[in-house]
FISEFI-731298 format. One record per residue: chain; x, y, z of N, C-alpha, C in turn; residue in three letters. Coordinates in Angstrom, 1 decimal. Each point is the difference from the previous one (the first is absolute). Layout:
BEGIN
SEVEX  mol    n.xx    n.yy    n.zz   ca.xx   ca.yy   ca.zz    c.xx    c.yy    c.zz  type
SEVEX    A       X       Y       Z       X       Y       Z       X       Y       Z   ala
...
This chain:
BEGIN
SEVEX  mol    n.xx    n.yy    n.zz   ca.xx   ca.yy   ca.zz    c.xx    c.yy    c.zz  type
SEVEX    A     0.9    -1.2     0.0    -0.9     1.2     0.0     0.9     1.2     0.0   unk
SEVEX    A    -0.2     0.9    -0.9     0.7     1.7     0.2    -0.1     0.5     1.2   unk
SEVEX    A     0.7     0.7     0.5     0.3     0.6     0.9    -0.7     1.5    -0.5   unk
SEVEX    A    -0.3     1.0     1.4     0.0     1.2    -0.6     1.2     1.0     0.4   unk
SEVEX    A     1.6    -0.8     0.2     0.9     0.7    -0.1    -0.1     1.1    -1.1   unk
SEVEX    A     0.3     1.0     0.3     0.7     0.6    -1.2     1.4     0.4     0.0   unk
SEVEX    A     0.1     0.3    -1.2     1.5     0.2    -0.5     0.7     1.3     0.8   unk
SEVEX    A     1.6    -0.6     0.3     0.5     1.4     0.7     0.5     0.8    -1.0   unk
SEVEX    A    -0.6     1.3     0.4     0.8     1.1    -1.0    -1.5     0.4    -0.8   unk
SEVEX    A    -0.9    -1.3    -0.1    -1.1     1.3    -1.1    -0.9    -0.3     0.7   unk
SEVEX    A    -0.3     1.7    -0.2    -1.5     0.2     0.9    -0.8     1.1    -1.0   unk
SEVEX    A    -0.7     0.1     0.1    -1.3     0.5    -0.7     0.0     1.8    -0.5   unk
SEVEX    A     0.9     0.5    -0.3     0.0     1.7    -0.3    -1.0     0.6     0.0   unk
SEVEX    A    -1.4    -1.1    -0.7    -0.9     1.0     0.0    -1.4    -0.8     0.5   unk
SEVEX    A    -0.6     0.3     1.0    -1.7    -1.2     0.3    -0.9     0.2    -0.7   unk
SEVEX    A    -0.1     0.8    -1.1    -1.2     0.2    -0.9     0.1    -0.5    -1.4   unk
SEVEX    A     1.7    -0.9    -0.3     0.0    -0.6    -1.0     0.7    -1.5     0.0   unk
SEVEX    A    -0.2    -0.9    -0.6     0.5    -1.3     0.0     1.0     0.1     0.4   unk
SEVEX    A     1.0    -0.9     0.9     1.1     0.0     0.0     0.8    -1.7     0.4   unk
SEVEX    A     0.7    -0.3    -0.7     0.6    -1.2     0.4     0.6    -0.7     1.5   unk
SEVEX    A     0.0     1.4     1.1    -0.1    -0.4     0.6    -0.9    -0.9     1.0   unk
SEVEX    A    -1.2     0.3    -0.5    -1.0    -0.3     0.6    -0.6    -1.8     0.1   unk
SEVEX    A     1.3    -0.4    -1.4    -0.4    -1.6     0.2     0.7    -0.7     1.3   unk
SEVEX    A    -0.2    -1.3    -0.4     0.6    -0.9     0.8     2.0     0.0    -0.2   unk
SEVEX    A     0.4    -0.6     0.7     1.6     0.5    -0.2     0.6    -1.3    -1.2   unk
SEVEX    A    -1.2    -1.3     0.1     0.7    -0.6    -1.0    -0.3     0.6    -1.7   unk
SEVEX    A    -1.3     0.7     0.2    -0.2     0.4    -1.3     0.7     1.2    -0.6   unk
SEVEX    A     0.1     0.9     1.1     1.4     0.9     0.1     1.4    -0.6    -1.1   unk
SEVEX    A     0.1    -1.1     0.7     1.5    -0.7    -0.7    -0.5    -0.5    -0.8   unk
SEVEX    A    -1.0    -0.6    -0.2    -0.1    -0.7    -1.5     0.0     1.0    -1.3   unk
SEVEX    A    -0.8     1.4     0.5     0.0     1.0    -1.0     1.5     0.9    -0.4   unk
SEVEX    A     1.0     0.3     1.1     1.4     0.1    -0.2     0.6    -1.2    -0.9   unk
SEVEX    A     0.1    -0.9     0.4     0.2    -1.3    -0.6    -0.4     0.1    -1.9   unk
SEVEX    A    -0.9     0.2     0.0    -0.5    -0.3    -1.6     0.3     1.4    -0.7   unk
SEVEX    A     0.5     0.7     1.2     0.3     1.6    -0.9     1.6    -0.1    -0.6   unk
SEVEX    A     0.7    -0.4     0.8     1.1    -0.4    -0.2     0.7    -0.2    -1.0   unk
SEVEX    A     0.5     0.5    -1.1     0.0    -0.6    -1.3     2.0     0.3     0.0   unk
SEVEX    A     0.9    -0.7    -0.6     1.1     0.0     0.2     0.5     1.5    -1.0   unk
SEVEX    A     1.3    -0.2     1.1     0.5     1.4    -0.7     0.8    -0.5    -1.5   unk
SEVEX    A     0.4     1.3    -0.5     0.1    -0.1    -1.4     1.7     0.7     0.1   unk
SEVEX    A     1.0    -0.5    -0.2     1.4     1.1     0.1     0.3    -0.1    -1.6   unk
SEVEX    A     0.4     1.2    -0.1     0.8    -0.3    -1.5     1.2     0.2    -0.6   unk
SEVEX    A     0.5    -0.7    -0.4     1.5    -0.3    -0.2     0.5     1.0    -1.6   unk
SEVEX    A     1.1     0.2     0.0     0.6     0.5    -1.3     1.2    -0.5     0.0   unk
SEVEX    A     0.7    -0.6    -1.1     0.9    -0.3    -0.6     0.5     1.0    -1.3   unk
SEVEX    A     1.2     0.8     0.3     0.6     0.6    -0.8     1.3     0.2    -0.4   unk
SEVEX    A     0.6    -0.4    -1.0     1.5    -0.2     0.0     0.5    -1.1     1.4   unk
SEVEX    A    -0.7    -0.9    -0.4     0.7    -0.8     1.3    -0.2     0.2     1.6   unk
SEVEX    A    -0.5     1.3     0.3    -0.9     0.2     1.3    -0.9     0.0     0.3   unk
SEVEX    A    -0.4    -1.2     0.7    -1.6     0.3     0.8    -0.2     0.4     0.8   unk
SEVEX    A    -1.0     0.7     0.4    -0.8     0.7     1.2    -1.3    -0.5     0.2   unk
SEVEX    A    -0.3     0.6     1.2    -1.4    -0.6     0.6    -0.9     1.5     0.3   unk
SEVEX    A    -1.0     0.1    -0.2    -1.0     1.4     0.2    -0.9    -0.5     1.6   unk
SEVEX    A     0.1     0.7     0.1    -0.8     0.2     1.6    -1.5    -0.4    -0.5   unk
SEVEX    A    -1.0    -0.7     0.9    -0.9    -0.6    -0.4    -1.0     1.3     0.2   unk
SEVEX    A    -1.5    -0.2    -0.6    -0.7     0.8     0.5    -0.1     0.3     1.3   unk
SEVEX    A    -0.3     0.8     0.8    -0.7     0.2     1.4    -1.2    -0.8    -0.1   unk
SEVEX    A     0.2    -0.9     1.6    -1.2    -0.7     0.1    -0.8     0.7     1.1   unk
SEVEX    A    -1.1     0.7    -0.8    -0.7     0.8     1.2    -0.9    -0.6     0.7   unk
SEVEX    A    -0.6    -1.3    -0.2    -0.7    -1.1     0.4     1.4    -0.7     1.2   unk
SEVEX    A     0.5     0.1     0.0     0.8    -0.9     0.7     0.5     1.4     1.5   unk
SEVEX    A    -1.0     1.1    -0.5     0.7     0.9     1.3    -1.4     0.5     0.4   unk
SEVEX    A    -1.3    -0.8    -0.4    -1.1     0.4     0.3     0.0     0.4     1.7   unk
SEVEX    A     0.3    -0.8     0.4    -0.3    -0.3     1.6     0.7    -1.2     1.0   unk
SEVEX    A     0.0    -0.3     1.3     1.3    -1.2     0.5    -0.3    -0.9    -1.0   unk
SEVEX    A    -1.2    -0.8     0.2    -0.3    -1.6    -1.3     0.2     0.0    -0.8   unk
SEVEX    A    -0.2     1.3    -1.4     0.8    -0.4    -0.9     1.2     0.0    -0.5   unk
SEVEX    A     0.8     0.7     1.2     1.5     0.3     0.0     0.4    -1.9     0.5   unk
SEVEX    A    -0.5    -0.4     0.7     0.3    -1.1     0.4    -0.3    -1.2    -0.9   unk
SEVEX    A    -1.0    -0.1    -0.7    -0.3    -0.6    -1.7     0.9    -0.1    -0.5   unk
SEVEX    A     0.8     1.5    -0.4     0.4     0.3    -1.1     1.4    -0.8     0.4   unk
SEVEX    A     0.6     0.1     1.4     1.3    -0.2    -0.1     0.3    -1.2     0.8   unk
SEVEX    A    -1.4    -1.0     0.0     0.3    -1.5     0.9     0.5    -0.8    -1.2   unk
SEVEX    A    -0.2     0.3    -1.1     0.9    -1.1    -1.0     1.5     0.6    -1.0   unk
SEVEX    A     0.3     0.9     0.9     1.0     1.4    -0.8     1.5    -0.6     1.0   unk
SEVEX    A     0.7     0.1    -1.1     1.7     0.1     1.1     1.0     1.4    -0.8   unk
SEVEX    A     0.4     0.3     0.9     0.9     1.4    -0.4     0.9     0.0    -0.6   unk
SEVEX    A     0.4     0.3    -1.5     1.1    -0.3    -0.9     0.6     1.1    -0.9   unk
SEVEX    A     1.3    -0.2     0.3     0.5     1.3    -0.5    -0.2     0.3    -1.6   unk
SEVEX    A     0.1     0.8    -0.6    -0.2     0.1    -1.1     0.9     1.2    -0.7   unk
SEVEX    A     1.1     0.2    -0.8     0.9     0.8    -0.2     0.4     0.4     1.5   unk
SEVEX    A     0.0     1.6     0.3     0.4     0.3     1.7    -2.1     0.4     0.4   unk
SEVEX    A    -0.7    -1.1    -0.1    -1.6     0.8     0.2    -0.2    -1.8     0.8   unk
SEVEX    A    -0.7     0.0     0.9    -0.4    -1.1     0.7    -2.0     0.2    -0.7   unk
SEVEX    A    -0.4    -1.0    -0.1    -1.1    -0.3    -0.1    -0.6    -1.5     0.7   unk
SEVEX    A    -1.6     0.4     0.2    -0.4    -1.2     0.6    -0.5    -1.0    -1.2   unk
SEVEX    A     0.2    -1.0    -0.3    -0.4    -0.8    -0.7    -0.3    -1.6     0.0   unk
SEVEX    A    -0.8    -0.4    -0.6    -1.0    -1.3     0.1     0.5    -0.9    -1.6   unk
SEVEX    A     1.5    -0.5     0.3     0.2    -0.9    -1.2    -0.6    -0.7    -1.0   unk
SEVEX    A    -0.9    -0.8     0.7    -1.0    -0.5    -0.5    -1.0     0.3    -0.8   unk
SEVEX    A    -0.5     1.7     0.2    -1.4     0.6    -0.3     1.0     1.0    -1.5   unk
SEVEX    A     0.4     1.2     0.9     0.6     0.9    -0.5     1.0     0.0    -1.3   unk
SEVEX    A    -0.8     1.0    -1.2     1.1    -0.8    -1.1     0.7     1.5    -0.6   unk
SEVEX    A     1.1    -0.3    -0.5     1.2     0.8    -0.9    -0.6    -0.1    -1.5   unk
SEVEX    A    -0.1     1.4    -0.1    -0.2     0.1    -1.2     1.1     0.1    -1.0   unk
SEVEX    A     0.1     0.0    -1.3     1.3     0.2    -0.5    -0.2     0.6    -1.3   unk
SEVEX    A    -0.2     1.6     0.7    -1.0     1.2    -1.1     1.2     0.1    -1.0   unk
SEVEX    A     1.3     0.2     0.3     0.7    -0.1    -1.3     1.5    -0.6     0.2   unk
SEVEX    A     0.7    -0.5    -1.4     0.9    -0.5    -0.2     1.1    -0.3    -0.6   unk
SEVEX    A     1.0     0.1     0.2     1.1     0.1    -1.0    -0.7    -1.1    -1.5   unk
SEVEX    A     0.6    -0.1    -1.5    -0.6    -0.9    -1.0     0.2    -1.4     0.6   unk
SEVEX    A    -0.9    -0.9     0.1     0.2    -1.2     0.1     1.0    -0.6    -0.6   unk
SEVEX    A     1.2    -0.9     0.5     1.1    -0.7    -0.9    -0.8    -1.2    -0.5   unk
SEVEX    A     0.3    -0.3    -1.0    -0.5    -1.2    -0.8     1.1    -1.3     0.8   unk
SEVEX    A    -1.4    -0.6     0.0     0.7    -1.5     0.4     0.7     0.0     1.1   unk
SEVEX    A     0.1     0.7     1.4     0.6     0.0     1.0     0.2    -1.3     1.1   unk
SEVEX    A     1.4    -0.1     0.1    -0.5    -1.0     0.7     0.7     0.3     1.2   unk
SEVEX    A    -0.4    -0.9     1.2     0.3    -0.2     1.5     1.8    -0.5     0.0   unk
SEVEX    A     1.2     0.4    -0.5     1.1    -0.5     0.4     0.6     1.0     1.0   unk
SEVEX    A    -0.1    -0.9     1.1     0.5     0.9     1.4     1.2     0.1     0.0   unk
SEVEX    A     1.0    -0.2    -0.9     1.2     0.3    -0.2     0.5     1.2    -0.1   unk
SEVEX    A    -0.9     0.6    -1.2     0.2     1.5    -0.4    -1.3     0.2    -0.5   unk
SEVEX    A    -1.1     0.0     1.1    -1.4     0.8    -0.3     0.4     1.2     0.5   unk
SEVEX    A    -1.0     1.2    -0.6     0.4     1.4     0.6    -1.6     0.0     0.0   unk
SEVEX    A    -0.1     0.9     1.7    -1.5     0.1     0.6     0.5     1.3    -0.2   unk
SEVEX    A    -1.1     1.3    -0.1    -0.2     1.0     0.4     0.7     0.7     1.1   unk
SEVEX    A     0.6     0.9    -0.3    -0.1     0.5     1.7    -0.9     0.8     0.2   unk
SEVEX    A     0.6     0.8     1.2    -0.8     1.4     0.4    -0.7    -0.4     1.5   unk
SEVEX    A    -1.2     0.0     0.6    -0.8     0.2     1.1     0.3    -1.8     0.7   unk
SEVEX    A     0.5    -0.1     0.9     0.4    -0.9     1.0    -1.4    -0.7     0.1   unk
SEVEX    A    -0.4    -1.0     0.3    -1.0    -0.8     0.4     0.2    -1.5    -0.3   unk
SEVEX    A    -0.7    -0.8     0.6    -0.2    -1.4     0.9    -0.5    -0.4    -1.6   unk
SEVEX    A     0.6    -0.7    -0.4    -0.8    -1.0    -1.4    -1.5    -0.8     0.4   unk
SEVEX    A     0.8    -0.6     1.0    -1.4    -1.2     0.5    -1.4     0.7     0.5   unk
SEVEX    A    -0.1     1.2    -0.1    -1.3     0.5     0.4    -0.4     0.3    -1.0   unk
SEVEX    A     0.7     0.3    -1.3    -0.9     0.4    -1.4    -0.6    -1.5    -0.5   unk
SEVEX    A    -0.6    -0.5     0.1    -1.4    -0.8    -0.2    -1.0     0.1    -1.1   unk
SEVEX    A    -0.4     1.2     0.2    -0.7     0.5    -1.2     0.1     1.0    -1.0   unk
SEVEX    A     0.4    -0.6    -1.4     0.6     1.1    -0.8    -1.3     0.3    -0.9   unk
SEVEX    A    -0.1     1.6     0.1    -1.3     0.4    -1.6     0.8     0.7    -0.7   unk
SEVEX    A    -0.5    -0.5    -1.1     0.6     0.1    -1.6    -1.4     1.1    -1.0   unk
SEVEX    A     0.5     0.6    -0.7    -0.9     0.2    -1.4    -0.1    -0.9    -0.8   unk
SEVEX    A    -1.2    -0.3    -0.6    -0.3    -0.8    -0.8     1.0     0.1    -1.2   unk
SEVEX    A     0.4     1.7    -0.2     0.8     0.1    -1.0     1.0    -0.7     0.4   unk
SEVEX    A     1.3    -0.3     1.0     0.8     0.1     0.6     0.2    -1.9    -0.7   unk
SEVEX    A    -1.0    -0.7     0.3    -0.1    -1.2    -0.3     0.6    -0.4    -1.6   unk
SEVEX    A    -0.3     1.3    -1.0     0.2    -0.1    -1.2    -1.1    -1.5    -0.3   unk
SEVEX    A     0.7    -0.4    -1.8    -1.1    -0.7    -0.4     0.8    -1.7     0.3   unk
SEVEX    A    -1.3    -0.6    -0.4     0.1    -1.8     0.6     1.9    -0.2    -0.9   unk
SEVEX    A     0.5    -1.0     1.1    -0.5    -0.5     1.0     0.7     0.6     1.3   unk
SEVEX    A     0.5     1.5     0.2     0.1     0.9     0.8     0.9    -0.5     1.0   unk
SEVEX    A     0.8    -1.1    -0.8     1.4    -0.4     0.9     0.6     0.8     0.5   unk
SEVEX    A     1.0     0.8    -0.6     0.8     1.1     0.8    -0.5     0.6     0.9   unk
SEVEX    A    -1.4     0.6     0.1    -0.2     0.7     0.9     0.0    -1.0     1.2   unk
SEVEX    A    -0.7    -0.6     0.0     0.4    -1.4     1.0     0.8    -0.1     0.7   unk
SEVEX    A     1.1     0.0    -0.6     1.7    -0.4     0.1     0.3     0.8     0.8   unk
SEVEX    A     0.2     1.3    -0.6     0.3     1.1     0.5    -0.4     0.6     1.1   unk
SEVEX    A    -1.6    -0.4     0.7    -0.4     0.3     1.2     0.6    -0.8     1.0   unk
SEVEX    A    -0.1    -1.4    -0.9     0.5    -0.9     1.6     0.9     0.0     0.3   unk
SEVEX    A     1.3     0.4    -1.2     1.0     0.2     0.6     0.5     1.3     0.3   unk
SEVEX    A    -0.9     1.1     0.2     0.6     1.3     0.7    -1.1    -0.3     2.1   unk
SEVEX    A    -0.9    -0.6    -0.3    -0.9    -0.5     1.2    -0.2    -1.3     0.0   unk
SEVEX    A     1.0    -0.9     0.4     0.2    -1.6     0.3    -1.3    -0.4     0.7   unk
SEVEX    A    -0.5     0.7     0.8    -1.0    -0.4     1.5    -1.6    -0.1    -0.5   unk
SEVEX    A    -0.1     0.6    -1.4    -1.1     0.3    -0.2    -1.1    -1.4    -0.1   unk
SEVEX    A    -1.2     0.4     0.1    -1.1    -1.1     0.3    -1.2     0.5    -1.0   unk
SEVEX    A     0.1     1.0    -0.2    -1.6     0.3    -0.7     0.8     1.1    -1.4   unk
SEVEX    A    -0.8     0.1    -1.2     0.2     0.8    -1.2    -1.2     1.2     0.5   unk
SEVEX    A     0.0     0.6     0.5    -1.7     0.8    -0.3     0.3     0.9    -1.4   unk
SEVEX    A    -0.7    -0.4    -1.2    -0.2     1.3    -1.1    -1.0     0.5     0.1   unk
SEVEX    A     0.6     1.5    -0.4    -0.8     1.3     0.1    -0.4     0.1    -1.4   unk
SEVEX    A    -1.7     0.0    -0.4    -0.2     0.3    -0.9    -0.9     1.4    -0.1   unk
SEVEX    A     0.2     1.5    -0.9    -0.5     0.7     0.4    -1.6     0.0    -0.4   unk
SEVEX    A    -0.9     0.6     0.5    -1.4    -0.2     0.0    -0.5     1.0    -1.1   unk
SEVEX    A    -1.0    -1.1    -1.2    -0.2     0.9    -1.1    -0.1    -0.8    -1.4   unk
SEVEX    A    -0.2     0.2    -1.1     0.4    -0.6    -1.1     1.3    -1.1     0.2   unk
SEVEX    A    -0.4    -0.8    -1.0     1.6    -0.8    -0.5     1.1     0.6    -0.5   unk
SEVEX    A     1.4    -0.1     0.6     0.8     0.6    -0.7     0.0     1.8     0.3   unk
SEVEX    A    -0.6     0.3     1.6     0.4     1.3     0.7     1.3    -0.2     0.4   unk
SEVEX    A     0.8     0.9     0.1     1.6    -0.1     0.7    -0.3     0.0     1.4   unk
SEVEX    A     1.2    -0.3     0.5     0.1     0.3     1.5    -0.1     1.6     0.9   unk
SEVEX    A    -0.8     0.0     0.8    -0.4     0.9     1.0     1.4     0.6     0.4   unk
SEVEX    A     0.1     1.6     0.0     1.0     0.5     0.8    -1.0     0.4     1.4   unk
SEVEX    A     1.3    -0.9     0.7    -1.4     0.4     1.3     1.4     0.0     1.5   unk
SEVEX    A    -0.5     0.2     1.2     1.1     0.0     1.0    -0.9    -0.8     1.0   unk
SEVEX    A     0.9    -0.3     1.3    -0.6    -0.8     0.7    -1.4     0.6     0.5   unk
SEVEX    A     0.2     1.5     0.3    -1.8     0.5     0.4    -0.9    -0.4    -1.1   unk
SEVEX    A     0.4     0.2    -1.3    -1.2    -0.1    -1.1    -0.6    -1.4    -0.7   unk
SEVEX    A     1.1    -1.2     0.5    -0.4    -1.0    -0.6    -0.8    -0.8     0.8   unk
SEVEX    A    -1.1    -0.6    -1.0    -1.2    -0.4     0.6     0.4    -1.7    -0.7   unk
SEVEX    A    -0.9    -0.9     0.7     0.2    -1.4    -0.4    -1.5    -0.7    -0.1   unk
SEVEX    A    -0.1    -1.0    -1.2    -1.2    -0.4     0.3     0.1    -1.7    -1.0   unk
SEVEX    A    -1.0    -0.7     0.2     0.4    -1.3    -0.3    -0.5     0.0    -1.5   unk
SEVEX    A     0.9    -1.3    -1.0    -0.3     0.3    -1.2    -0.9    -1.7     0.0   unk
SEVEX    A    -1.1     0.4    -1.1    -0.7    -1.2    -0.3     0.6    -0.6    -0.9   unk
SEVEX    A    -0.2    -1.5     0.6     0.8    -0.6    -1.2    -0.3     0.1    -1.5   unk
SEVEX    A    -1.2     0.3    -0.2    -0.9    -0.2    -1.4     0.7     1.0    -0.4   unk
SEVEX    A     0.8     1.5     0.8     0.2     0.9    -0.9     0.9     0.3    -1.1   unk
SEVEX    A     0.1     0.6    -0.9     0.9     0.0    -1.0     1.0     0.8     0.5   unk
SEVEX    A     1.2    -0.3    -0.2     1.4     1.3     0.1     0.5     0.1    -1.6   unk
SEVEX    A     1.0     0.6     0.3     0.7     0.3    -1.0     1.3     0.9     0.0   unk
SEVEX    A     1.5    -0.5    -0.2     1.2     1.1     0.1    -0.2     0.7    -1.4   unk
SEVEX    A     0.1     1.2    -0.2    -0.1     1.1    -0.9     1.1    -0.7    -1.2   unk
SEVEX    A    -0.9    -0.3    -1.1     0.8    -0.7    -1.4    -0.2    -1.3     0.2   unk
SEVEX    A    -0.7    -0.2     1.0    -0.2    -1.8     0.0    -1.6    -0.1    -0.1   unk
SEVEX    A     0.0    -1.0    -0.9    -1.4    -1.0     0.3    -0.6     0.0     1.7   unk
SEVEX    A    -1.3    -0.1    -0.5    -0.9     0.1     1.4     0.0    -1.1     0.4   unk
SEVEX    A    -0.1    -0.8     1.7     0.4    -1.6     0.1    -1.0     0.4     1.6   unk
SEVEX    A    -0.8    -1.0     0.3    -0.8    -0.1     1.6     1.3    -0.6     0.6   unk
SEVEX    A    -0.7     1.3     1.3     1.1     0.1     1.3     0.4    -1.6     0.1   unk
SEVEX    A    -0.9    -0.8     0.2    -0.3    -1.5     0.5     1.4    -0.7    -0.9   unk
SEVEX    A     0.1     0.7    -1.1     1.2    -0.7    -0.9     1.3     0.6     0.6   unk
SEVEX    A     0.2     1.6     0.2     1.1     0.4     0.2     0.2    -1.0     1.5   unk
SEVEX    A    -0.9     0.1     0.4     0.3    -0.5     1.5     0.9    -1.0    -0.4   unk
SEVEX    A    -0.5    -1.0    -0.4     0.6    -1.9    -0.6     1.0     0.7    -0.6   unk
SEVEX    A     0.1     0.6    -1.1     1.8     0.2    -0.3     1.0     0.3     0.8   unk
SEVEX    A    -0.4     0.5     1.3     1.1     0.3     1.0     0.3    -0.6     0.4   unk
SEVEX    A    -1.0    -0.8     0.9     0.2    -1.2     0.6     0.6    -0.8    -0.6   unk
SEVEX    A    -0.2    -0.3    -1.2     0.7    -1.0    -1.2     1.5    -0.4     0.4   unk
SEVEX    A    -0.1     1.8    -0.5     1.8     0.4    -0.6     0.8    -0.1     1.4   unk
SEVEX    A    -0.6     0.3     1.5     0.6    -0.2     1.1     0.4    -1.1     0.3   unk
SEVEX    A    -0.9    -1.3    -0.3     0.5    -1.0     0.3     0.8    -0.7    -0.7   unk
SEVEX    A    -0.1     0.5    -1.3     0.9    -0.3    -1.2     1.6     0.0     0.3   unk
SEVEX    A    -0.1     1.1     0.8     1.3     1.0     0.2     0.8    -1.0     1.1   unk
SEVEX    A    -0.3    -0.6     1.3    -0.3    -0.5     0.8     0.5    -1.7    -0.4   unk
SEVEX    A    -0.5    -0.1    -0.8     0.4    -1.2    -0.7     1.4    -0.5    -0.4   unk
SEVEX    A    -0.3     1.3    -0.7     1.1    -0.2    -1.8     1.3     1.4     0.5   unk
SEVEX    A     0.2     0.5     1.0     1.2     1.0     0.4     0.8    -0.7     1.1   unk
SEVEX    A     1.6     0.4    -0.1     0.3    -0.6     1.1     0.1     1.4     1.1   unk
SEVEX    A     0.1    -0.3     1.0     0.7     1.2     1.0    -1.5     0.5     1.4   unk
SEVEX    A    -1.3    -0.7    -0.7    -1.1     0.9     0.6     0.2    -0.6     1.1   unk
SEVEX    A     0.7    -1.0     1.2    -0.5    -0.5     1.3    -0.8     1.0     0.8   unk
SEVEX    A    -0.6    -0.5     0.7    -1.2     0.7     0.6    -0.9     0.7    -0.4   unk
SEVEX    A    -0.4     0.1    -0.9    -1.1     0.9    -0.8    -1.2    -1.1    -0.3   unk
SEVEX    A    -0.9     0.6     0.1    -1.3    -1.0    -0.1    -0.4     0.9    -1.2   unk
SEVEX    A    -1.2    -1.2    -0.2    -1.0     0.3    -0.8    -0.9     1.1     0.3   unk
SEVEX    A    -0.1     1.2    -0.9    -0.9     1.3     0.1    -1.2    -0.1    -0.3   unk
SEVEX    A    -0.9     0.4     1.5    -1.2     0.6    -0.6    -0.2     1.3    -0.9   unk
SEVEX    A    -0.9     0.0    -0.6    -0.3     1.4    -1.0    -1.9     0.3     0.7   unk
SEVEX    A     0.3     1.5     0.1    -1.2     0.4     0.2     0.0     1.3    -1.0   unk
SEVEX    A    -1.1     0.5    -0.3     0.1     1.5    -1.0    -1.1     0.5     0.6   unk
SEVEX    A     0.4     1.4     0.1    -0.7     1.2     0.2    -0.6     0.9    -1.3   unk
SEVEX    A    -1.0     0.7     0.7     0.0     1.0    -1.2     0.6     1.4     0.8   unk
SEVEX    A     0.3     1.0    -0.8     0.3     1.2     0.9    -0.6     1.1    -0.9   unk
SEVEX    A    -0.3     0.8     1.3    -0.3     1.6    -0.3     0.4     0.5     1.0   unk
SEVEX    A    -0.3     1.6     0.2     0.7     1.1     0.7    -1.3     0.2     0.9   unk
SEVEX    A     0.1     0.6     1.2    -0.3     0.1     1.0     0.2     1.4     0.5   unk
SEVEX    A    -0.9     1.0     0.8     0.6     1.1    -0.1     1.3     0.6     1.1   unk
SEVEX    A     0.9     0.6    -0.3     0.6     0.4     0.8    -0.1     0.4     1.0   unk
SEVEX    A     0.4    -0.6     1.5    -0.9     0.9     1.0     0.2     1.1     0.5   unk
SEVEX    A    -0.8     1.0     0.4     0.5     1.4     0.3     1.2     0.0     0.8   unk
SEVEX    A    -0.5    -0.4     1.3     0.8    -0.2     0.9     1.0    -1.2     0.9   unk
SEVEX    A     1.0     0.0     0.2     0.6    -1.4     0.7    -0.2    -0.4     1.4   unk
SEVEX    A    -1.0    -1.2     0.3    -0.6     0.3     1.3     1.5    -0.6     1.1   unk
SEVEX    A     0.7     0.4    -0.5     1.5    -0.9     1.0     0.3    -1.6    -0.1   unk
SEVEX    A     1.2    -0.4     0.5     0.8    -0.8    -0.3    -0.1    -0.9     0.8   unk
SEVEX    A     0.0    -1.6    -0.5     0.4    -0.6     1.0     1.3    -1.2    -0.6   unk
SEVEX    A     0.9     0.7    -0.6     1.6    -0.7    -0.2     1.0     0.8     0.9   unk
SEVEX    A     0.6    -1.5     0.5     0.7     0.1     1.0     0.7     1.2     0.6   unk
SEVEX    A     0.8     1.0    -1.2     0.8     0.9    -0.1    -0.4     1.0     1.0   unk
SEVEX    A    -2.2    -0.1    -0.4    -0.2     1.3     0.8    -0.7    -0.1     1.3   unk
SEVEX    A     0.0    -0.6     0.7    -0.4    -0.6     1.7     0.7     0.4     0.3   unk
């Protein structure tokens, strides 16, 4: 049976209109809970340096005590260039808005592989890497493959970003405040700009394909598993006026 605990930290601002505090404390957390949606960091590669961008402000996560405590019971604190952030390996994904040209045919020899430099960070927490659909290039989108896993060995999931719109829209310039995420149906059609139109449901299977293909038939991948692929669609979101404060480490 629910309790009529309520939540510490939210209380009601106003008694003449709805307020979330007023539920039960487990429905309190279930509604934090499902609001929750992972953060988005985004990465650049340029002339061989990568960086990491500061994630949106989570102003949901500074609502009040509970959802401060939501936000950061599955979060561990990781440095990121000289910037600490809280982050959820598992949930939270790297985007990888742009890139030096893809090398053709790259392969994993740890002998004389050259990673990127630039912004210091923990490989094994990048997990999930998002790509542009363009980024993928056309079937069977080996290289790019190659080339992600071996700049992010740890990775577990592909998320492609496809932008929302016609077949064959380019990619969204967008930052971490403006980019929005939403799920793609499989029935839907994509398309990279100069390529034939092909349902998501296929691109999906050619990744997967080509991952395991890769996996197979390369030497050097030990410990790398087989990738899930999920795709998004994206659009822009508005900027928010204001920054409701921080909750990365740097500024406590």
């Amino acid at each position: 049976m629910m309790s009529n605990k309520h939540a510490p930290g939210a209380t009601q601002a106003d008694s003449t209109k709805p307020s979330i505090a007023t539920l039960p404390y487990e429905i309190q957390v279930a509604i934090f809970e499902a609001a929750m949606d992972p953060q988005v960091f985004f990465m650049d590669i340029t002339n061989d340096i990568l960086t990491f961008s500061r994630p949106a402000d989570k102003a949901l996560g500074l609502a009040c005590q509970l959802s401060r405590e939501i936000y950061l019971k599955s979060k561990t604190l990781y440095e990121f260039g000289d910037q600490f952030h809280w982050l959820d390996p598992g949930r939270d994904i790297f985007y990888l808005s742009r890139d030096d040209p893809v090398p053709r045919a790259q392969r994993p020899n740890y002998l004389d592989i050259k990673l990127p430099g630039g912004d210091k960070f923990d490989r094994r927490v990048v997990q999930n890497v998002a790509l542009d659909l363009q980024y993928m290039g056309h079937h069977p989108r080996h290289d790019a493959i190659v080339r992600v896993w071996t700049v992010f060995p740890h990775i577990r999931t592909i998320h492609i970003l496809v932008p929302k719109g016609p077949p064959q829209t380019p990619a969204l310039q967008s930052t971490p405040d403006t980019l929005a995420l939403s799920a793609i149906p499989s029935t839907q059609v994509v398309a990279l700009p100069g390529h034939d139109n092909e349902l998501w449901l296929a691109v999906r299977y050619q990744v997967k394909k080509v991952s395991t293909r890769i996996l197979d038939t390369e030497n050097g991948w030990h410990g790398r598993c087989t990738l899930d692929v999920v795709g998004h669609f994206t659009s822009l979101r508005g900027t928010p006026q204001r920054q409701l404060g921080s909750i990365d480490g740097e500024e406590h």
